[in-house]
Phi, psi and omega in degrees: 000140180259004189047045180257145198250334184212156190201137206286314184310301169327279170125215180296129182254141189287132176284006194247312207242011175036060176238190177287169165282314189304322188236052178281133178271338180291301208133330212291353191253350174295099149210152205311194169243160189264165180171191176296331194086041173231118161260138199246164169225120177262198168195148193193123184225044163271124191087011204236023192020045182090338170312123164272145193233121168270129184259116161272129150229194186004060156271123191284079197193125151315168188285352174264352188261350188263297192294357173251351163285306181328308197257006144288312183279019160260299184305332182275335182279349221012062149274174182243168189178188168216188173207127172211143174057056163057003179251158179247144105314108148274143148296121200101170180257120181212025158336271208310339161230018151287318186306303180282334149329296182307315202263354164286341180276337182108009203242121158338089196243152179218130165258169209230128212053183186297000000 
């Protein structure tokens, strides 16, 4: 292993299998994030110029496992949306069936704010 961490071309390099992170095969740098074990679903439209947004947060998923829940709960809404910063976005208030997805799944949902 040479310990390169980083490559100006690349960008961040995985220390185990020494590629870019984008396109790494081992795994090693994936892990979930901690939390209560709650996942909460909000709705927010700050910074967003009254467009509502539905928010998933503390869903217990590495980051290719997150960004592929994402882009289930965008296709059951149909809507469009991202994953950025361990939250998921969907466009729109889709509160009431992100809730019943999530909790079909088997994962501890609450919603959150008003």
């Amino acid at each position: 292993m040479s310990g390169i961490t980083y490559s100006t071309e690349h960008g961040r390099m995985c220390p185990r299998c020494e590629q870019p992170i984008a396109s790494c095969s081992c795994g090693s740098h994936e892990a979930a994030p901690e939390g209560d074990g709650v996942v909460r679903v909000s709705r927010s439209t700050k910074g967003r110029k009254g467009a509502g947004v539905t928010l998933i947060t503390g869903v217990p998923l590495a980051p290719t496992a997150l960004a592929k829940l994402g882009k289930e709960l965008k296709k059951a809404c149909g809507s469009g949306g991202t994953v950025k910063d361990a939250t998921i976005e969907v466009q729109g208030d889709h509160r009431d069936k992100i809730v019943t997805l999530l909790e079909s799944r088997g994962y501890t949902v609450r919603r959150a704010g008003g």
